[in-house]
Steps between C-alpha positions, in 0.01 A plus 500: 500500500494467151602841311283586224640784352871652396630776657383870389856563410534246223071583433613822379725324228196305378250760495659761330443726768847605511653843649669564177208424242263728733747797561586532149119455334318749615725816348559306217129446436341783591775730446571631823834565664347325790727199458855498279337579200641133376329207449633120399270250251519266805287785681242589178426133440385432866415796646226739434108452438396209674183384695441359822253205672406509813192250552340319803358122554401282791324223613234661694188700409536874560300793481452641163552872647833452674791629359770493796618152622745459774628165472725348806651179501760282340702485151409120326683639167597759261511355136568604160123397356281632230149449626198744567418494882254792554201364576476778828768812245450401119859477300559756275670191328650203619785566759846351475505417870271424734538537908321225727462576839275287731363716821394460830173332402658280266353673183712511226603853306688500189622850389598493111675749390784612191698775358511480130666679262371648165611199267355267763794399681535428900642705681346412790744527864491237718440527826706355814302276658509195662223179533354572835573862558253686686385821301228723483397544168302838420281481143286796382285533224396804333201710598325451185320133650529159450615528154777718491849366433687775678622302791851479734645340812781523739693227650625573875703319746487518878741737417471712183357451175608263241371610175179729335396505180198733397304448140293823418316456205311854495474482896714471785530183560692526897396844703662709712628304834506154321871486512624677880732820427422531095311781326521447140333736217485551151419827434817654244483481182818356305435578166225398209447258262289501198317223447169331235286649774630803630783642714583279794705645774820257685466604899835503776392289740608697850571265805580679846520315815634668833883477389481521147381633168516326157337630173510205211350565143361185330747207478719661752609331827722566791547475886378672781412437857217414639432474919833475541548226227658519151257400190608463122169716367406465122227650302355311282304731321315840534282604226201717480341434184294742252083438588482351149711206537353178642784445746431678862872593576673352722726619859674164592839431696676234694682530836766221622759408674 
């Protein structure tokens, strides 16, 4: 088999998503003596308000009411690409990577989806996959309808999951069961910030699974287990925004290993 992707270990060094930029933001930022109270220019620059893309395309016609898709089958490629696939979930904006997995029927999926950070930048992890792997591939879109850009998915192996991302612009985009042994909220408050438009309010993003407990504040990442398995957990961003402001907030993370 062909291997399409680098190791998460040596992802985490091209992403940002580092243990060190995450542990030291969030207290730094919002000041908190959640973390060290420190924080490094390496973690500022690349850490912090970002957005995320989660979006959905395939080759078949589908239902213009269904937001759940349970995709089995096998991995053709995971590439770095730039190109709007969501014809069935509509891109926020163009992804930087897109997912193609071709199932049972032979239809092809493609899964586009990015982590970007407030200047623009990829920071996307990659995940470890391999041409021909078998994976189920679960992509939800937002309750809102056919329109709504809130959107995520979850990679799993015959034996645990590979990698989640969820995209909630205003919405959940994933809901509760989506990814096995994982309750996450956002429900605290870490602080204010003034803005053109009103007050908007950062959130701690709370992930508990059956073994473990992690709180992040926006930018913030970590590790926790999972089922049993160990996952490097970032959020990307978790903002509830004043109702003046055009932008609908966002709650959006990353989960890898």
């Amino acid at each position: 088999m062909r291997k399409l992707a680098l190791a998460s270990t040596l992802a985490l060094s091209l992403t940002g998503c580092t243990f060190v930029g995450g542990a030291l933001y969030g207290s730094a930022q919002w000041g908190d003596d959640f973390g060290m109270g420190l924080a490094d220019g390496y973690a500022l620059a690349t850490l912090g308000s970002g957005t995320s893309v989660v979006c959905l395309g395939s080759d078949i016609e589908v239902p213009a009411d269904q937001d759940l898709f349970e995709i089995r089958g096998e991995v053709v490629s995971d590439e770095m690409i730039s190109v709007d696939v969501g014809n069935v979930i509509p891109c926020e904006q163009d992804p930087a990577r897109v997912l193609t997995v071709v199932d049972g029927d032979g239809a092809t999926w493609e899964i586009g989806y990015a982590w970007y950070a407030a200047d623009g930048y990829d920071l996307t992890p990659v995940p470890d996959l391999v041409e021909g792997q078998q994976v189920m591939v679960t992509v939800r879109q937002g309750a809102s309808g056919a329109d709504s850009t809130s959107a995520g998915f979850v990679v799993d192996s015959s034996r645990d999951m590979i990698y989640a991302m969820e995209a909630g612009h205003g919405e959940a985009g994933l809901a509760s069961g989506d990814i096995a042994d994982l309750d996450v909220s956002a429900t605290r408050e870490a602080g204010s910030i003034e803005s053109d438009c009103g007050e908007n309010i950062p959130l701690i993003i709370d992930f508990e699974s059956s073994s473990d407990a992690l709180s992040l504040y926006p930018g913030e990442d970590a590790g926790m287990e999972i089922d049993g398995e160990y996952y490097v957990t970032c959020n990307i961003n978790s903002l509830q925004v004043a109702d003046d402001c055009e932008d609908d907030g966002e709650i959006s993370y990353v989960l890898f290993k």
